[in-house]
C-alpha positions in Angstrom: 12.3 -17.5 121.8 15.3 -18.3 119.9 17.7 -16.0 120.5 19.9 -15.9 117.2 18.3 -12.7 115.1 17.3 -13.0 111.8 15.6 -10.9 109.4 11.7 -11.0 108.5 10.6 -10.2 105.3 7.4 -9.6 103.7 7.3 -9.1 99.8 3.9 -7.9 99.7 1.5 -9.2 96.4 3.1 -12.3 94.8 3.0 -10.2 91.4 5.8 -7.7 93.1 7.8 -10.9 94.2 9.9 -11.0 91.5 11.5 -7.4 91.5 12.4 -5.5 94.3 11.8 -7.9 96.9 13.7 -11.0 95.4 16.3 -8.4 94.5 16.6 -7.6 98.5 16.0 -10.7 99.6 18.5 -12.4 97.1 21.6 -9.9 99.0 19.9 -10.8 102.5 20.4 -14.5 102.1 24.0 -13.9 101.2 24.6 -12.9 105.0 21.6 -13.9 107.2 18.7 -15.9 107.3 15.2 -14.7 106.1 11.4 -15.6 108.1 9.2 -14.9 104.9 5.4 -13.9 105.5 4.0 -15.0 102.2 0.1 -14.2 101.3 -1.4 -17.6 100.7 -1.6 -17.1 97.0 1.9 -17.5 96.5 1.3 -21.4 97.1 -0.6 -21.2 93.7 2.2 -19.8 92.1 4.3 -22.2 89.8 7.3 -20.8 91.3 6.4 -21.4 94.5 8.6 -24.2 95.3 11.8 -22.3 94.3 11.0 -19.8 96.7 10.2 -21.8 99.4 13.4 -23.7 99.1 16.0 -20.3 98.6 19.0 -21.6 100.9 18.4 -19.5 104.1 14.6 -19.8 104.3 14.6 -20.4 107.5 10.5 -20.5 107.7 7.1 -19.5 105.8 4.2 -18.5 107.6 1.7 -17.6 105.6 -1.3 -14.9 106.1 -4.3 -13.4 103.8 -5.0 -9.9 103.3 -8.8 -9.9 103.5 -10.9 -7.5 105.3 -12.8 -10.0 108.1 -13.2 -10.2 111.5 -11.7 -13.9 111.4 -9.0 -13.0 109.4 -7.7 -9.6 111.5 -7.7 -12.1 114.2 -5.9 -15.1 112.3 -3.5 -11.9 111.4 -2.5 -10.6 114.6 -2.3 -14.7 115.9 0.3 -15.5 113.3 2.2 -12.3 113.0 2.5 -12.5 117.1 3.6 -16.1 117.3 6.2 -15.1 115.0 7.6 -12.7 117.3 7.6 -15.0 120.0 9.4 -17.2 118.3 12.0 -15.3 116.6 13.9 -12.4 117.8 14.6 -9.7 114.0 17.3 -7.2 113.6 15.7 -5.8 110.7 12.0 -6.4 109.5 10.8 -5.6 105.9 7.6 -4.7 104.6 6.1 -2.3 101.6 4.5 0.7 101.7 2.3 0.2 105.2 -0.9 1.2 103.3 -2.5 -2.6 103.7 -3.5 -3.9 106.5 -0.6 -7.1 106.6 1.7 -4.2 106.3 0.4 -2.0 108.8 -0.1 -5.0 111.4 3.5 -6.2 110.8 4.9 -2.6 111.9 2.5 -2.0 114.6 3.1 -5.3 116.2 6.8 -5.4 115.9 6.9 -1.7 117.5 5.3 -3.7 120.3 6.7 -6.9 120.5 10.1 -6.2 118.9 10.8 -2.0 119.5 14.5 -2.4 118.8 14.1 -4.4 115.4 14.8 -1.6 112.6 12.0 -1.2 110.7 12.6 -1.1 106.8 9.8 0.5 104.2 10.9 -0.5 100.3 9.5 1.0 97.4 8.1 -1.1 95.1 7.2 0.9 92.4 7.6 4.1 90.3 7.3 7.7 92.0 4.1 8.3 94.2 3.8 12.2 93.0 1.2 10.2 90.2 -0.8 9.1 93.3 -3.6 11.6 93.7 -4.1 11.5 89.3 -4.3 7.8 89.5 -7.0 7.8 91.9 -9.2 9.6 89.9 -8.4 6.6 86.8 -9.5 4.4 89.1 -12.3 6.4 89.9 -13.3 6.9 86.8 -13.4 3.0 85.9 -15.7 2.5 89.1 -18.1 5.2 87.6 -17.7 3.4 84.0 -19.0 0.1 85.7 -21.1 1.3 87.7 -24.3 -0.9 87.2 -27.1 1.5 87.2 -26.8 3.2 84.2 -29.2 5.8 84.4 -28.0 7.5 87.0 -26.1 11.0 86.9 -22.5 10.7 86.7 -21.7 13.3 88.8 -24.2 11.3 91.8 -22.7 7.7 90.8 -19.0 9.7 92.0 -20.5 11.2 95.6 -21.6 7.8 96.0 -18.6 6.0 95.0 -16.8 8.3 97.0 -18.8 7.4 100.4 -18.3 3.8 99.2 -14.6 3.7 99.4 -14.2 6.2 102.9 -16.5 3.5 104.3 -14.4 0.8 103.4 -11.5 2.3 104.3 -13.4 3.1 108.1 -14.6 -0.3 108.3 -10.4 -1.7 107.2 -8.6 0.5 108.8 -10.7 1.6 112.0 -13.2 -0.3 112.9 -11.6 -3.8 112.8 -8.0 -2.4 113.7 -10.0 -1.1 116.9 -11.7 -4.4 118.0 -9.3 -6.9 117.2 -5.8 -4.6 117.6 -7.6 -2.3 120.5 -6.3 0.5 118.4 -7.3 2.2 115.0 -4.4 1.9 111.9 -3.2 5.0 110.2 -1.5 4.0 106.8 0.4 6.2 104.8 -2.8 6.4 101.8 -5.3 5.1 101.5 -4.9 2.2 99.2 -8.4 2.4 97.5 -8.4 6.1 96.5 -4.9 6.9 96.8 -5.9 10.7 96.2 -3.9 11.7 99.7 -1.1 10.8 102.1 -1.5 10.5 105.3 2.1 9.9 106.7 1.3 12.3 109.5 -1.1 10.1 111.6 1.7 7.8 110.3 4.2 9.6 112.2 1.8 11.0 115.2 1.6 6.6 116.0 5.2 6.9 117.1 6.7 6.1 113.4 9.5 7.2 112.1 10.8 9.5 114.7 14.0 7.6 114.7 16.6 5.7 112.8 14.2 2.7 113.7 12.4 3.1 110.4 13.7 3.9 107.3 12.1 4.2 104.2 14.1 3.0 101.2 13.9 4.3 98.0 16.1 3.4 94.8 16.4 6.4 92.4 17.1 9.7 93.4 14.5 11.4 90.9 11.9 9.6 93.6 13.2 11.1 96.4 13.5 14.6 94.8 9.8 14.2 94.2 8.6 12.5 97.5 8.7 15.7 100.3 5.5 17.0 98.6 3.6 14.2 99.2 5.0 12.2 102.0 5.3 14.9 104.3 7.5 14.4 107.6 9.4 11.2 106.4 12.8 10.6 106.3 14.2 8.7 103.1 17.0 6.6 102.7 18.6 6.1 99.2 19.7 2.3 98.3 21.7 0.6 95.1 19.3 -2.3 93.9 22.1 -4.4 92.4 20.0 -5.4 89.8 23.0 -5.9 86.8 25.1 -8.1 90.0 22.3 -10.2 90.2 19.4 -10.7 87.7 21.1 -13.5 85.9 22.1 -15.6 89.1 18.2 -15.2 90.0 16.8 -16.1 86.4 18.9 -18.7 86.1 17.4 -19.9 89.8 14.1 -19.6 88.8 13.7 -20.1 85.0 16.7 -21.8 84.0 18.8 -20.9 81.0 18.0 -17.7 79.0 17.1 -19.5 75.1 18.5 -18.2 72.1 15.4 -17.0 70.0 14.2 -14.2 68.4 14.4 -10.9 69.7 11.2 -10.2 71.4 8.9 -6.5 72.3 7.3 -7.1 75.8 4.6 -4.8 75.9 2.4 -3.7 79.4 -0.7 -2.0 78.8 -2.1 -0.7 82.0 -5.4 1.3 81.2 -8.5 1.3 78.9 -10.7 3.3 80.2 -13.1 3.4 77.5 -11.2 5.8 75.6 -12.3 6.0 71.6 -10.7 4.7 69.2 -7.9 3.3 71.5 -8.1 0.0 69.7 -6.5 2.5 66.2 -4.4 3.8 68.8 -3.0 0.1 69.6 -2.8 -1.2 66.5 -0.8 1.7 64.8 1.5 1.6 67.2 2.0 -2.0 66.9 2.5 -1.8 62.7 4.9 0.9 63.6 6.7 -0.9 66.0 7.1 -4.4 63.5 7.9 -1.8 60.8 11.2 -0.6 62.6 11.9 -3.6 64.5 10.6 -6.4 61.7 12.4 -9.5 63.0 11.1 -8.6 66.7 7.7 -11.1 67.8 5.5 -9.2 70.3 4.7 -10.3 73.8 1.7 -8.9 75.8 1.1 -9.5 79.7 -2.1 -7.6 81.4 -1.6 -5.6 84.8 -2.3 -8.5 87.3 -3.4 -5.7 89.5 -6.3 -4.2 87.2 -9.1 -6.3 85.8 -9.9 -4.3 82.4 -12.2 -6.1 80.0 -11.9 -3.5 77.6 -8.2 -3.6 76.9 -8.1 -6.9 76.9 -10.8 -7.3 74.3 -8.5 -5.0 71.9 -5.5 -6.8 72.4 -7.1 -10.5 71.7 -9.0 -8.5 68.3 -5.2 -6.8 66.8 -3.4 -10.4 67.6 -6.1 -11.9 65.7 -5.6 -9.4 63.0 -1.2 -9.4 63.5 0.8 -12.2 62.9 3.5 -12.8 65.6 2.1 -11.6 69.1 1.1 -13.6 71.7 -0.4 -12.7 74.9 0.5 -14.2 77.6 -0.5 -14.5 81.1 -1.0 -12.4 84.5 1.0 -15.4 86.2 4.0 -14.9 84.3 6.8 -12.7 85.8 7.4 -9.7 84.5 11.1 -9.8 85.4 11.0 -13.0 83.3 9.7 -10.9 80.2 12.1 -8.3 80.9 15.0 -10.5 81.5 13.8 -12.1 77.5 13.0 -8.9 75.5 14.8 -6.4 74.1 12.4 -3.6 73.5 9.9 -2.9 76.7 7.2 -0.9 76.1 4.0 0.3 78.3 1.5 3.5 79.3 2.3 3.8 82.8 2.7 0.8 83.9 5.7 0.2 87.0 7.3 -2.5 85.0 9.1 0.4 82.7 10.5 2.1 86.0 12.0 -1.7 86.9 13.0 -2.0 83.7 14.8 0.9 83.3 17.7 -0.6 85.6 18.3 -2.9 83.0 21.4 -1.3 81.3 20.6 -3.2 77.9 17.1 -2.3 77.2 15.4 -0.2 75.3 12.2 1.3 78.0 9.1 3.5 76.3 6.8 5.0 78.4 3.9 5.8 75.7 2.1 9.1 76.8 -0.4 8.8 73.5 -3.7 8.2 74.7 -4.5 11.5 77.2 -5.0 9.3 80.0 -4.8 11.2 83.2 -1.5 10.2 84.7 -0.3 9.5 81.2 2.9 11.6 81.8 3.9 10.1 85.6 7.1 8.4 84.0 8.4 11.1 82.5 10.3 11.9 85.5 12.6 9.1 84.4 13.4 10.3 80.7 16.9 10.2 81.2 16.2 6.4 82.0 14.1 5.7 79.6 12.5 6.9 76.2 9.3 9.1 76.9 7.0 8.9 73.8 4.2 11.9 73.4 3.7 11.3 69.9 3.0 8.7 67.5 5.4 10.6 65.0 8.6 9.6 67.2 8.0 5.5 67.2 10.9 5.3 65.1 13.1 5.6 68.5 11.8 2.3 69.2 14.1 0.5 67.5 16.4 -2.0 68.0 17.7 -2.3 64.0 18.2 2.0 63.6 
């Protein structure tokens, strides 16, 4: 093993890259030098080469989060060789509630007990959790294939869908290949409850060799009813220090063009007459802000063919918008706009760090967790009705 220490560091889905962790990573490598556990869709990301040559990269390995028997067993082979081969001070990893995540703590409790352990958020306030698992419950009934069953059975059996997968992810496999079961903190598919105490009960976090990193306070105010037992620690991000040193790493110059609206839709859910709902709001918004164009990137994390379809019909029927796609960075769009704008999308909470933007959370189209960023109103603007727009303005 080679015994200098460094730090190992796992960003978690390549579309979470390019906020919190490269804003950790970026102070890391100003003192230390970074292991990076990469999924193997980052090597299909056009940006990929920048990251693999950050100065203090020391190594990439690179694993897969998919739920086989091969690939629990590639997981604990590559995460172990990599604590053979390395000896970590600190180790860094999201939320454990996937199995990469849950494998990289377990086996560095084993292998490495004396390397802190360090859990980042990486997105807004989990108190929405158990509201957005019955929207994504609901869009599972919505496509549910067989029609003509009763709504009320297609949710029992949804329901015994998802606990079986999560048994068969987090149990089953964990017990053959790990020789013990996992217990993450939710359970990522129907996020409806926590379950930090098995968490704990495992032999986490009873010690200052796991800390849980949070980086608003309005998060940790809200986190003791849900994550029970945990101990948080509160962090600066250092966002406004260093945005424009990592832009200009991985995107080059900032142009000079017009001042642009990013929006991020995040639902459709089938609602009626959301397509009027999206297109007002759009005329309102190039009525106040009329030398603004309009930019419109699709959660990369939720496949939604309906609000997709309404956005390529009103840039059709609007002159100026483009929509642009899943692979492109939302720090990048925030980084270029002025106005940011969204339902409930995480990208507002990032956003909000930015000192210079204007952030809307729209709360118009009685989703379910339509309301979750309202915890941040002093950080951003919270919109409730389609009478207030006129905030959104950069030209007011």
């Amino acid at each position: 093993m080679n015994k200098k220490k460094y730090i190992l560091f796992n960003p978690g889905p390549v579309h979470h890259f390019f906020f919190i962790p490269i804003m950790l990573i970026w102070n890391l490598l100003k003192k230390n030098e970074i292991i990076l556990i990469l999924d193997r869709s980052y090597k299909d990301n056009e940006y990929f080469s920048k990251i693999k040559n950050l100065p203090k990269v020391k190594e990439i390995f690179f694993i897969e989060e998919r739920n086989s028997t091969k690939n629990y067993y590639d997981l604990k082979k590559i995460i172990s060789s990599i604590f053979l081969k390395y000896e970590f001070s600190e180790i860094y990893t999201p939320n454990p509630s996937y199995v990469s995540s849950y494998a990289l703590v377990l086996l560095s409790k084993k292998m490495q007990p004396n390397a802190k352990r360090k859990y980042f958020q990486v997105a807004r306030e989990v108190n929405s959790y158990p509201k957005e698992a019955e929207v994504k419950l609901n869009i599972l009934v919505q496509n549910f294939r067989f029609k003509f069953i009763p709504s009320t059975i297609v949710i029992q059996i949804i329901r015994l869908k998802l606990s079986l997968k999560f048994f068969i992810v987090f149990k089953l496999l964990p017990i053959i290949i790990f020789g013990e079961t996992f217990a993450p903190w939710t359970n990522p598919y129907y996020p409806k409850y926590s379950y930090t105490k098995l968490f704990i009960d495992k032999g986490f976090c009873l010690n200052d060799q796991d800390q849980t990193i949070f980086f608003d306070e309005k998060v940790i105010d809200h986190m003791h009813s849900f994550f029970k037992g945990l101990k948080f620690n509160m962090s600066e991000l250092g966002l406004q220090n260093n945005y424009q040193e990592i832009y200009s790493y991985f995107f080059g110059q900032q142009q000079n063009t017009s001042p642009i609206i990013s929006i991020f839709p995040t639902w459709g859910l089938f609602k009626t007459n959301l397509d009027e709902d999206w297109l007002n709001i759009i005329h309102e918004l190039k009525k106040y802000n009329p030398d603004h164009q309009i930019q419109i990137k699709f959660h990369p994390g939720v496949r939604d063919d309906y609000i997709e379809e309404i956005f390529k019909k009103i840039s059709e029927k609007v002159s100026g918008i483009k929509i642009l796609s899943r692979n492109i960075p939302a720090f990048k769009m925030v980084s270029d706009s002025s106005i940011i704008i969204g339902d409930t999308s995480s990208v507002l909470w990032l956003a909000s760090f930015f000192k210079d933007k204007t952030v809307c959370s729209l709360d118009l189209f009685n989703f379910n967790d339509g309301d979750c960023l309202k915890l941040y109103s002093e950080k951003l603007l919270f919109v409730d009705d389609i009478n207030q727009l006129f905030l959104i303005s950069k030209t007011k």
